[in-house]
PDB file of N, H, CA, C and O in Angstrom:
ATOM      1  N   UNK A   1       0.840  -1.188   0.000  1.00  0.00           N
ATOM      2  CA  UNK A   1       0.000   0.000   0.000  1.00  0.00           C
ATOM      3  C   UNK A   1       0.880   1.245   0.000  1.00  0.00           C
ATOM      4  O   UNK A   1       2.097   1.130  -0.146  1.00  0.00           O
ATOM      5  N   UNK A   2       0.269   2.488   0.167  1.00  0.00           N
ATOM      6  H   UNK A   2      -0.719   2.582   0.286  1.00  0.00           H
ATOM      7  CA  UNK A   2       0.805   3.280  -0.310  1.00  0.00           C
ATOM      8  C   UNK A   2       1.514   3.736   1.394  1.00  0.00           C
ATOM      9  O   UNK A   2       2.520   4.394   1.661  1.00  0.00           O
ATOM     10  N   UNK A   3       0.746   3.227   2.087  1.00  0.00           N
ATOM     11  H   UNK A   3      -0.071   2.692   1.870  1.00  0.00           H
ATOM     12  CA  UNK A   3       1.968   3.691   3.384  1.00  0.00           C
ATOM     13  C   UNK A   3       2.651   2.860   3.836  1.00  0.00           C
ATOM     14  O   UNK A   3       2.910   2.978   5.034  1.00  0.00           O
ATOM     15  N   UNK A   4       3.216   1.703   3.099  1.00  0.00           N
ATOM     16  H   UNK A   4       3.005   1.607   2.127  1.00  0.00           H
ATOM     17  CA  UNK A   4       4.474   1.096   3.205  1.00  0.00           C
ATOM     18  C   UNK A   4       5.625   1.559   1.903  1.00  0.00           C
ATOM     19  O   UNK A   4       6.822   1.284   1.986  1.00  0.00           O
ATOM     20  N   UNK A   5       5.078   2.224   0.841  1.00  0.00           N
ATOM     21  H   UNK A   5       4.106   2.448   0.774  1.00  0.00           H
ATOM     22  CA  UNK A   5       6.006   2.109  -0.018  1.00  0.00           C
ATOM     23  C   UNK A   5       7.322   2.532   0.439  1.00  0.00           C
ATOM     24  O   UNK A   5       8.306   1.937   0.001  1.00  0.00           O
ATOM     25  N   UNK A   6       7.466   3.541   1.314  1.00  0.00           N
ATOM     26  H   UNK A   6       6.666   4.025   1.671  1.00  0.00           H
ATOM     27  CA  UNK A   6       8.926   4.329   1.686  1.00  0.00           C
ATOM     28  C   UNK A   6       9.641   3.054   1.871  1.00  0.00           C
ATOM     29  O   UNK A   6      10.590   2.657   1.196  1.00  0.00           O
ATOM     30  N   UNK A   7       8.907   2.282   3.158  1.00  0.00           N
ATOM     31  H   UNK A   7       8.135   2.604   3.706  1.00  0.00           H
ATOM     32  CA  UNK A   7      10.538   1.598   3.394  1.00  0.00           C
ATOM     33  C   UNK A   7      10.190  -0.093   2.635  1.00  0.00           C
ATOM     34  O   UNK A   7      10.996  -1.023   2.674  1.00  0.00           O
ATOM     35  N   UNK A   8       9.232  -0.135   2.181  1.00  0.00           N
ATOM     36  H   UNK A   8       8.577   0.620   2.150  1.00  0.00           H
ATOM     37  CA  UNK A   8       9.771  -1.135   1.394  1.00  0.00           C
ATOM     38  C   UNK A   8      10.622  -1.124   0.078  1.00  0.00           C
ATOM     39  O   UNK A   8      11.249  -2.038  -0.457  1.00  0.00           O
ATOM     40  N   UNK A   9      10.436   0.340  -0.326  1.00  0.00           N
ATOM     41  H   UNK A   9       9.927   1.083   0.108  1.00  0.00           H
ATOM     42  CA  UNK A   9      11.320   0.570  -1.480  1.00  0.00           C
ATOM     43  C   UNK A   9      12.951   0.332  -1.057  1.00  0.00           C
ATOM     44  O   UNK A   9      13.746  -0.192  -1.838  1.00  0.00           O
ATOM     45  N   UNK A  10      13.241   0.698   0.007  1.00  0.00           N
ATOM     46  H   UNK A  10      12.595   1.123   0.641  1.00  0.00           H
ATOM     47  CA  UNK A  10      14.472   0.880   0.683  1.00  0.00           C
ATOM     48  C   UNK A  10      15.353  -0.316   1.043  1.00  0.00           C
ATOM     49  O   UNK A  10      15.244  -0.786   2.176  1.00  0.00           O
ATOM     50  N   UNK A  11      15.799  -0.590   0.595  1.00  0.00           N
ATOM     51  H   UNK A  11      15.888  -0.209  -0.325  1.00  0.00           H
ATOM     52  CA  UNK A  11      16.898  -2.055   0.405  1.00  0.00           C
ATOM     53  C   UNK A  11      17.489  -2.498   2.361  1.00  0.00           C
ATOM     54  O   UNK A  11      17.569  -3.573   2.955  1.00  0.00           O
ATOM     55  N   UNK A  12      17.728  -1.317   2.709  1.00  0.00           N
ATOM     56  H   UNK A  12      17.663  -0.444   2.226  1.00  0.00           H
ATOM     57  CA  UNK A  12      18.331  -1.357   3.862  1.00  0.00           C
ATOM     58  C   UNK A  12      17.562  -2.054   4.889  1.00  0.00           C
ATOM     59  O   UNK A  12      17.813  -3.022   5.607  1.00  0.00           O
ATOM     60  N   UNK A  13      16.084  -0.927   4.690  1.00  0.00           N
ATOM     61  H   UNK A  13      15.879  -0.141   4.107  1.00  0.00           H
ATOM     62  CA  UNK A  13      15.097  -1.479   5.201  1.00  0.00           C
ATOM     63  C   UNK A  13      14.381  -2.712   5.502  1.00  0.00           C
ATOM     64  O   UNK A  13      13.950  -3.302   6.493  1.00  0.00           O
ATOM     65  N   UNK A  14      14.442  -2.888   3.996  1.00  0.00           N
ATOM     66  H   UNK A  14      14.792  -2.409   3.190  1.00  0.00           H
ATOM     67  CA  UNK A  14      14.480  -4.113   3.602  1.00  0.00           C
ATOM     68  C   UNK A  14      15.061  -5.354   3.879  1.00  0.00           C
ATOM     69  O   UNK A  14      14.322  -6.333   3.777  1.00  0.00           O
ATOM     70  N   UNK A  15      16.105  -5.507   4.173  1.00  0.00           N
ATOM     71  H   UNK A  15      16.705  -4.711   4.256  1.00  0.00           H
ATOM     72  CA  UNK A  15      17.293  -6.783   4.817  1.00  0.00           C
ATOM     73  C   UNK A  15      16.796  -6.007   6.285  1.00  0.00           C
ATOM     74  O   UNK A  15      15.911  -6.806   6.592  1.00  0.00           O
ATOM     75  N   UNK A  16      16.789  -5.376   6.962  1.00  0.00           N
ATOM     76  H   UNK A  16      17.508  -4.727   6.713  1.00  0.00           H
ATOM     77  CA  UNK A  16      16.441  -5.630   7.999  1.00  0.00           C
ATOM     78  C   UNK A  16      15.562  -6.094   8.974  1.00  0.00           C
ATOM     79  O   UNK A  16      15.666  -6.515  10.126  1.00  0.00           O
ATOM     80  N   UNK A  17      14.316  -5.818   7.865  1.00  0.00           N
ATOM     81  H   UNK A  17      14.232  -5.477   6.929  1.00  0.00           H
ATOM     82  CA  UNK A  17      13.013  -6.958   8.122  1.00  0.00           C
ATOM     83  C   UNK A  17      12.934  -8.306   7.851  1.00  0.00           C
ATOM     84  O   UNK A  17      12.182  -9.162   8.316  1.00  0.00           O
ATOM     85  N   UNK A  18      13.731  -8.367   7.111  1.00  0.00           N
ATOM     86  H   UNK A  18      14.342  -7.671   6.734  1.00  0.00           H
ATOM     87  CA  UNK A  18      13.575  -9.675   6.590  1.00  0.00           C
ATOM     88  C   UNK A  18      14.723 -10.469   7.097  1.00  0.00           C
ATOM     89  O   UNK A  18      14.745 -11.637   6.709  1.00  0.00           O
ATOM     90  N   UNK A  19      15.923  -9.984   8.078  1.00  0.00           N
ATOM     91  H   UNK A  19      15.905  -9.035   8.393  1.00  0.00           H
ATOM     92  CA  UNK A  19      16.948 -10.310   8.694  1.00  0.00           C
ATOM     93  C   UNK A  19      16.290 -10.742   9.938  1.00  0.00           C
ATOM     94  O   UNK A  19      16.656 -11.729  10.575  1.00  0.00           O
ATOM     95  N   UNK A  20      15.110  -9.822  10.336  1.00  0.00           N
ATOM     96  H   UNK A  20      14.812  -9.019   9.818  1.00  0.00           H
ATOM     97  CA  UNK A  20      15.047 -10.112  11.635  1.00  0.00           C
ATOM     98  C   UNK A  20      13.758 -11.835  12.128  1.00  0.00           C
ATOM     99  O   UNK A  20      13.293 -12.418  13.107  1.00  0.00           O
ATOM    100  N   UNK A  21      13.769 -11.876  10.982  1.00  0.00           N
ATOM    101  H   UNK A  21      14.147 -11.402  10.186  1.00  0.00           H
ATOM    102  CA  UNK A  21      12.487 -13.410  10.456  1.00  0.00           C
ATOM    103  C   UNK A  21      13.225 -14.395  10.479  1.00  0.00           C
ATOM    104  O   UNK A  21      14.207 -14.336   9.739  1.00  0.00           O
ATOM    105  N   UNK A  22      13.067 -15.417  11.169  1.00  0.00           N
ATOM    106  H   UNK A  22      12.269 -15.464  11.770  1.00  0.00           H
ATOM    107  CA  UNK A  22      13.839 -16.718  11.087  1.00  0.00           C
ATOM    108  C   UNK A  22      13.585 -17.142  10.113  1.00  0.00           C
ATOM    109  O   UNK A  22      14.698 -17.149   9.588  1.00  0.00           O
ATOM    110  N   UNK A  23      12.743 -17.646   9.203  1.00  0.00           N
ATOM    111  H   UNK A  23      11.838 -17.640   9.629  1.00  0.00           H
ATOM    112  CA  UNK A  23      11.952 -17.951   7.809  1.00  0.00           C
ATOM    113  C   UNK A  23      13.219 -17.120   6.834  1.00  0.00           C
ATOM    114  O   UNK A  23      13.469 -17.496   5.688  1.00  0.00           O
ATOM    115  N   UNK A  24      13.842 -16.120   7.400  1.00  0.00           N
ATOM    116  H   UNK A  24      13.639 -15.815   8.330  1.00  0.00           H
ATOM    117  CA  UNK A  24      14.517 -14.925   6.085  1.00  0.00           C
ATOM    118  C   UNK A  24      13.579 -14.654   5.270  1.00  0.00           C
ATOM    119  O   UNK A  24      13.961 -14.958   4.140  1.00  0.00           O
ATOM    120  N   UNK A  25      12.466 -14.206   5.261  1.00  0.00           N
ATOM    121  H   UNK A  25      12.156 -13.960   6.179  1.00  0.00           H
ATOM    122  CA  UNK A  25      11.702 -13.720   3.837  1.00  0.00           C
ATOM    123  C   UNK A  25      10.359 -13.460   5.151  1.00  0.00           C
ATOM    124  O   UNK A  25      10.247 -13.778   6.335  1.00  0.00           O
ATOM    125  N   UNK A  26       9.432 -12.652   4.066  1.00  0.00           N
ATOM    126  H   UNK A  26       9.523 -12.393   3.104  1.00  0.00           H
ATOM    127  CA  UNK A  26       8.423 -12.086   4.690  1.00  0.00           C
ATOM    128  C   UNK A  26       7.327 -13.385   3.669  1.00  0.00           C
ATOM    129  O   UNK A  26       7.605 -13.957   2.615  1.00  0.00           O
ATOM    130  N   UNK A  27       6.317 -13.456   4.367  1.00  0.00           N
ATOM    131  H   UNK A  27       6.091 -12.991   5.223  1.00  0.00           H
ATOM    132  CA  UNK A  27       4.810 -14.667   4.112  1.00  0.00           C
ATOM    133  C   UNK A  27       4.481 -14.331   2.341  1.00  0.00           C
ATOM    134  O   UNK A  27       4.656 -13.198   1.891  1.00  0.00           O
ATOM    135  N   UNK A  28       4.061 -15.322   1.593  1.00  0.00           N
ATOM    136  H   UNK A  28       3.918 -16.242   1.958  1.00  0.00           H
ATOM    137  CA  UNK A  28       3.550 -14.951   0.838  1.00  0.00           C
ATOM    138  C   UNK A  28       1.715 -14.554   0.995  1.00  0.00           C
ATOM    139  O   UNK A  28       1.033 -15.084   1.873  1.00  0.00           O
ATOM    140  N   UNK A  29       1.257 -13.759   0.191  1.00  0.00           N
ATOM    141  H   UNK A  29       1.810 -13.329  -0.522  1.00  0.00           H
ATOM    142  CA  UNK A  29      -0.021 -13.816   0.587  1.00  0.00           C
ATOM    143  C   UNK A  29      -1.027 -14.635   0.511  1.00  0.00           C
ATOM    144  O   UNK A  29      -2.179 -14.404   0.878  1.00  0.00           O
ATOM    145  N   UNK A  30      -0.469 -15.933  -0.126  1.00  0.00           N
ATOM    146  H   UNK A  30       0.467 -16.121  -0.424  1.00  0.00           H
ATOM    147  CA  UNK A  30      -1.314 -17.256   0.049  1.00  0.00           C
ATOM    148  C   UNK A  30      -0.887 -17.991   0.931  1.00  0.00           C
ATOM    149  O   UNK A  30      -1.575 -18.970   1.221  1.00  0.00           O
ATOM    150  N   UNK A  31       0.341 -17.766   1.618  1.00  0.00           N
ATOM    151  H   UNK A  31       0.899 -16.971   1.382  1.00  0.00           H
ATOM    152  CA  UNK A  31       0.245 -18.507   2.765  1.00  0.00           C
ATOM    153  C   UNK A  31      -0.407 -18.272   3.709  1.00  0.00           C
ATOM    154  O   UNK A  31      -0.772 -19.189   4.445  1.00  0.00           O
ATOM    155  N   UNK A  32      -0.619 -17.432   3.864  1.00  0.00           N
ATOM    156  H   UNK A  32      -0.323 -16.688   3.266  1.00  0.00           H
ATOM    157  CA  UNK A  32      -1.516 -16.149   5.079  1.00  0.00           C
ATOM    158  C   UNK A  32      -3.004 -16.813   4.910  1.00  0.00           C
ATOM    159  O   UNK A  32      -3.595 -17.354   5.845  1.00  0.00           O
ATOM    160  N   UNK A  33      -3.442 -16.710   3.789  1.00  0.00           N
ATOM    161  H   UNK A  33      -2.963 -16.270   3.030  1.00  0.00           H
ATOM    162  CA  UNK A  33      -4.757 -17.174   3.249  1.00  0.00           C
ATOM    163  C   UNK A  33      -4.872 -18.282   3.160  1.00  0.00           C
ATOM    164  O   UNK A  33      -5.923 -18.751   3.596  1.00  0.00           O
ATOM    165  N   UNK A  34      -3.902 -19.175   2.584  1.00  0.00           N
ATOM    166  H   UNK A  34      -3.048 -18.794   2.230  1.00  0.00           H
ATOM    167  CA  UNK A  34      -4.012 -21.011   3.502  1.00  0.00           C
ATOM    168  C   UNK A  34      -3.807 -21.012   4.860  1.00  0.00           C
ATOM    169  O   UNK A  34      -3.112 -22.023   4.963  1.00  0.00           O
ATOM    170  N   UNK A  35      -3.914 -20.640   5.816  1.00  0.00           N
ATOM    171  H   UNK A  35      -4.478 -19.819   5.732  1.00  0.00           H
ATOM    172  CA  UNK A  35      -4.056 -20.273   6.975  1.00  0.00           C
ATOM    173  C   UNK A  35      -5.268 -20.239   8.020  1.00  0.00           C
ATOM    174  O   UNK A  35      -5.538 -20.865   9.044  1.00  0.00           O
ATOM    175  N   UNK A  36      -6.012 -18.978   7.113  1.00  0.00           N
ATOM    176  H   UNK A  36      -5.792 -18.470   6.280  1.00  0.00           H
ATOM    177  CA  UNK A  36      -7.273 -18.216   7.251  1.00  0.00           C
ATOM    178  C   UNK A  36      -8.112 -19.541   6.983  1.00  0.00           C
ATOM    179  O   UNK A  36      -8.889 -20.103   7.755  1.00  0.00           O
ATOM    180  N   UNK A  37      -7.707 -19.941   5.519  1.00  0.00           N
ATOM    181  H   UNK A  37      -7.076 -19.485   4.892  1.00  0.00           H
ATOM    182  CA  UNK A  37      -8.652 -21.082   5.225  1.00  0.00           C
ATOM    183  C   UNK A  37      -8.770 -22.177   5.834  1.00  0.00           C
ATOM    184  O   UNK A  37      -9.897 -22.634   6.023  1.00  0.00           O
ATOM    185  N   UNK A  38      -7.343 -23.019   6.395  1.00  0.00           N
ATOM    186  H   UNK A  38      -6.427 -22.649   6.242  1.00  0.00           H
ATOM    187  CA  UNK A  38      -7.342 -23.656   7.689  1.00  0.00           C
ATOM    188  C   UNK A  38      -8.459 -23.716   8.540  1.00  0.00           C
ATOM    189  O   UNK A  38      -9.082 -24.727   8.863  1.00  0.00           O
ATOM    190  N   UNK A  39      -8.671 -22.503   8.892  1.00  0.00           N
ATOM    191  H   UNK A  39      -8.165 -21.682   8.630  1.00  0.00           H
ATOM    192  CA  UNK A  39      -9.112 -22.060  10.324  1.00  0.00           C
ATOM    193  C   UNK A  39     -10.711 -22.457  10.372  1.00  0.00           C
ATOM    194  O   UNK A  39     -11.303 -23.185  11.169  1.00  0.00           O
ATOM    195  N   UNK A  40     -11.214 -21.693   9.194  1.00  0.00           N
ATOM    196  H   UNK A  40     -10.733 -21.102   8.547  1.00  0.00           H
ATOM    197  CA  UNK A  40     -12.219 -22.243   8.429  1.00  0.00           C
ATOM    198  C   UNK A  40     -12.785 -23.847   8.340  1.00  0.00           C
ATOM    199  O   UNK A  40     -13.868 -24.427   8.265  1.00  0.00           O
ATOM    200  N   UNK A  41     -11.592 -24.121   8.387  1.00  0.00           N
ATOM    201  H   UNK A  41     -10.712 -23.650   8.448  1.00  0.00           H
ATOM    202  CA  UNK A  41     -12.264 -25.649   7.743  1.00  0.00           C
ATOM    203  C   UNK A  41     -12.451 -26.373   8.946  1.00  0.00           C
ATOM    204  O   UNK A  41     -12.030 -26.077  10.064  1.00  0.00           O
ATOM    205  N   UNK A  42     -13.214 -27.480   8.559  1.00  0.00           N
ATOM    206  H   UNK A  42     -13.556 -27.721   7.650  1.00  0.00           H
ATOM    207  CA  UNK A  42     -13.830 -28.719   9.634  1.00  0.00           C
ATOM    208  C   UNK A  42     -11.932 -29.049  10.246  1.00  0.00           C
ATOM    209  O   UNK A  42     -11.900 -28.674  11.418  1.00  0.00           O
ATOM    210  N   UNK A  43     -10.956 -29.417   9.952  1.00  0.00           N
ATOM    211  H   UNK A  43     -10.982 -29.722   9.000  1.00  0.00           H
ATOM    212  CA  UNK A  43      -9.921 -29.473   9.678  1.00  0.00           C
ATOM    213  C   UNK A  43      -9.521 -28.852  11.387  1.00  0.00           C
ATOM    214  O   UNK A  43      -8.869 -29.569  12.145  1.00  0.00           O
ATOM    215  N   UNK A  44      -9.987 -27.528  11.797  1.00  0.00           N
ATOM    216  H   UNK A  44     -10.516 -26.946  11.181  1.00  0.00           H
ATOM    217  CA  UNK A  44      -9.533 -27.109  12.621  1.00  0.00           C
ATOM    218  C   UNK A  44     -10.933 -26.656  13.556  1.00  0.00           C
ATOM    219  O   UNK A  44     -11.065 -25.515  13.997  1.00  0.00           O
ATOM    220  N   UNK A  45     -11.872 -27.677  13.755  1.00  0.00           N
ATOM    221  H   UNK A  45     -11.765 -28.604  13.396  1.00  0.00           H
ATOM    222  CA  UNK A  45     -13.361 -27.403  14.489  1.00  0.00           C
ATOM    223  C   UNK A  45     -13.014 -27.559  15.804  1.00  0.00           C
ATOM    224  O   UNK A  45     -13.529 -26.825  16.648  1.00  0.00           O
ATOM    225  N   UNK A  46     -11.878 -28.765  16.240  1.00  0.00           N
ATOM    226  H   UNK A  46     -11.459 -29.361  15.555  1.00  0.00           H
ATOM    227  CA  UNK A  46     -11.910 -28.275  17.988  1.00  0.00           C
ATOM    228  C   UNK A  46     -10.655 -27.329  18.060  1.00  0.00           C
ATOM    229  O   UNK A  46      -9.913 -27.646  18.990  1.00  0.00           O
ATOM    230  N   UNK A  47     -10.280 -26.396  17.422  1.00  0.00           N
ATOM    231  H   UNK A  47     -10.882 -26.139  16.666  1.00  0.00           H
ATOM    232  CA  UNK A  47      -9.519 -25.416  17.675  1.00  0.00           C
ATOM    233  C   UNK A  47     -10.396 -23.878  18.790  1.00  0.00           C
ATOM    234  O   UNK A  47     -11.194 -23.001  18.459  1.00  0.00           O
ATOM    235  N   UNK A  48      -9.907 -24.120  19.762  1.00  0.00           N
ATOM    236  H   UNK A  48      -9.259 -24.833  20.031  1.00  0.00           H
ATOM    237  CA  UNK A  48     -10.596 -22.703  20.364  1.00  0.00           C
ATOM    238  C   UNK A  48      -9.758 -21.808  21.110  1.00  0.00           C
ATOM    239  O   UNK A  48      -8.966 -22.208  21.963  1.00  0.00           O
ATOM    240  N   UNK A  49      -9.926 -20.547  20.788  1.00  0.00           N
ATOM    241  H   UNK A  49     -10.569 -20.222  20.094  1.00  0.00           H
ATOM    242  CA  UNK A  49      -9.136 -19.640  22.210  1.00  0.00           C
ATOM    243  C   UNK A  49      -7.508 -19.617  21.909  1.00  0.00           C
ATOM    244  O   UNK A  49      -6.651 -19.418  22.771  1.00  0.00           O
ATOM    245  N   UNK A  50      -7.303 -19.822  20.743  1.00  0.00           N
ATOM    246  H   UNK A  50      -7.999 -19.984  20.043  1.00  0.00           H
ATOM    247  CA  UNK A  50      -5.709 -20.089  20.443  1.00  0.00           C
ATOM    248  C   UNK A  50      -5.261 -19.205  19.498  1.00  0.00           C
ATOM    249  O   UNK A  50      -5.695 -19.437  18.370  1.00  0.00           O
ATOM    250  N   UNK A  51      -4.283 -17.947  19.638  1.00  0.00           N
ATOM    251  H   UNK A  51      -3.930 -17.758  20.555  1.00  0.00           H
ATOM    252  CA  UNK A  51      -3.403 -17.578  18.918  1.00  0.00           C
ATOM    253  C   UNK A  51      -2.456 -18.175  17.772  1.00  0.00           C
ATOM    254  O   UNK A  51      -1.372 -18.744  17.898  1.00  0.00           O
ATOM    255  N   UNK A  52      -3.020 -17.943  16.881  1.00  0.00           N
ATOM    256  H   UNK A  52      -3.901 -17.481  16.778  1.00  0.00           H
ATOM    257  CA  UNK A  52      -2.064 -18.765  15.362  1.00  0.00           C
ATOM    258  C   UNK A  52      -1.132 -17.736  14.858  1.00  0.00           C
ATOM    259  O   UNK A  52      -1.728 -16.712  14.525  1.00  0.00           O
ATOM    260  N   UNK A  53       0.253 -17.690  14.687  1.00  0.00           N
ATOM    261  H   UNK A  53       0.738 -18.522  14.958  1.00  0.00           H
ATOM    262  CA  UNK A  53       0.928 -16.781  14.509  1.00  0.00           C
ATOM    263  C   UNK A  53       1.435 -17.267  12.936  1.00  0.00           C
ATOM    264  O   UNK A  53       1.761 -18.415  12.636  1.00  0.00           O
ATOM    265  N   UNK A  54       1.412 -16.152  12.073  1.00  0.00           N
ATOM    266  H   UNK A  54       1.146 -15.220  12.317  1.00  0.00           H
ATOM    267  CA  UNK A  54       1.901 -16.464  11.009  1.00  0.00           C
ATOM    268  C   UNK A  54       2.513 -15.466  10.763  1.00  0.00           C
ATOM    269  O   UNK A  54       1.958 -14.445  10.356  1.00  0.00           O
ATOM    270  N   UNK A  55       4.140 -15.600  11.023  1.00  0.00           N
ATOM    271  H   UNK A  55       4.590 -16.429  11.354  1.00  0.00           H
ATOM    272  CA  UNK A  55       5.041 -14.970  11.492  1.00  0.00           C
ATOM    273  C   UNK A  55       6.302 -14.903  11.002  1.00  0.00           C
ATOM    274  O   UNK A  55       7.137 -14.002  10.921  1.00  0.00           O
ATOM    275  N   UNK A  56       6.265 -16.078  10.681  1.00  0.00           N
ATOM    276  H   UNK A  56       5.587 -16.810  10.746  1.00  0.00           H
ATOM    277  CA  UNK A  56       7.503 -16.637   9.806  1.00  0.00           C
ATOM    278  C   UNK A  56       8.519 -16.855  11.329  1.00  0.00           C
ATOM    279  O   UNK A  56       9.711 -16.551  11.269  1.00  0.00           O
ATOM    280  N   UNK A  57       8.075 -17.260  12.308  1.00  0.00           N
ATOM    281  H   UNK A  57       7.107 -17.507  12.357  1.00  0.00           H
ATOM    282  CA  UNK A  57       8.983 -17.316  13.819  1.00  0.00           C
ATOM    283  C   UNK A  57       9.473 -15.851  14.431  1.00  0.00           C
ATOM    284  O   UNK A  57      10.513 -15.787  15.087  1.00  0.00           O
ATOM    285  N   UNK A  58       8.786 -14.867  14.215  1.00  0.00           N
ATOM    286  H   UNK A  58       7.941 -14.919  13.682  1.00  0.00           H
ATOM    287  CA  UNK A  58       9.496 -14.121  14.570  1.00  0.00           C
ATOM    288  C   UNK A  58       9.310 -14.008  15.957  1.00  0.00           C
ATOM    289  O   UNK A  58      10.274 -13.927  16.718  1.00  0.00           O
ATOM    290  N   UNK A  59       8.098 -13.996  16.362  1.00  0.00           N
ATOM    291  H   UNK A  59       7.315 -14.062  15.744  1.00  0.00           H
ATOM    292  CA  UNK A  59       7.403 -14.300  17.669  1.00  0.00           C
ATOM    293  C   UNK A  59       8.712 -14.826  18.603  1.00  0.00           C
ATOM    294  O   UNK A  59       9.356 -14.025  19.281  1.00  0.00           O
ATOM    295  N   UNK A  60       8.978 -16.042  18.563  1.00  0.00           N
ATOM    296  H   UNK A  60       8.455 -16.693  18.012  1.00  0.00           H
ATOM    297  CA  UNK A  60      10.047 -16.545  18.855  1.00  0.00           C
ATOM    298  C   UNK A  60      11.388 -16.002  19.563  1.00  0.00           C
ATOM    299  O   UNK A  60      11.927 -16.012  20.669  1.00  0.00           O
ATOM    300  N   UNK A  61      11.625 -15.469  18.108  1.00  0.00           N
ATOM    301  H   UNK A  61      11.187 -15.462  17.209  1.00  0.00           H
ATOM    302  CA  UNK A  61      13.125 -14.701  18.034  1.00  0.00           C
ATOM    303  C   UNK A  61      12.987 -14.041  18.874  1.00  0.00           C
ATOM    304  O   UNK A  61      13.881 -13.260  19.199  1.00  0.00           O
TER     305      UNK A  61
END
């Protein structure tokens, strides 16, 4: 969007976000959305009350 362009344009910026991700790279947006869809599905029906981090580990770090 238009209020990330500054520092995603920015290379520096850039390796530093993506330095600080154990994964090294930021989510694609279908992973995010196979996720969502997960959550959705019968797949994850006794899931309750639980934080799903899609994070790429940063949480962690």
């Amino acid at each position: 969007t238009q209020v990330n362009e500054h520092w995603l344009a920015d290379e520096q910026i850039w390796q530093r976000i993506t330095g600080a991700i154990p994964m090294g790279r930021v989510a694609e947006p279908t992973e995010v959305a196979e996720t969502v869809l997960w959550l959705c599905s019968d797949a994850a029906s006794y899931l309750t009350g639980v934080t799903l981090s899609v994070d790429g580990g940063i949480v962690v770090a």
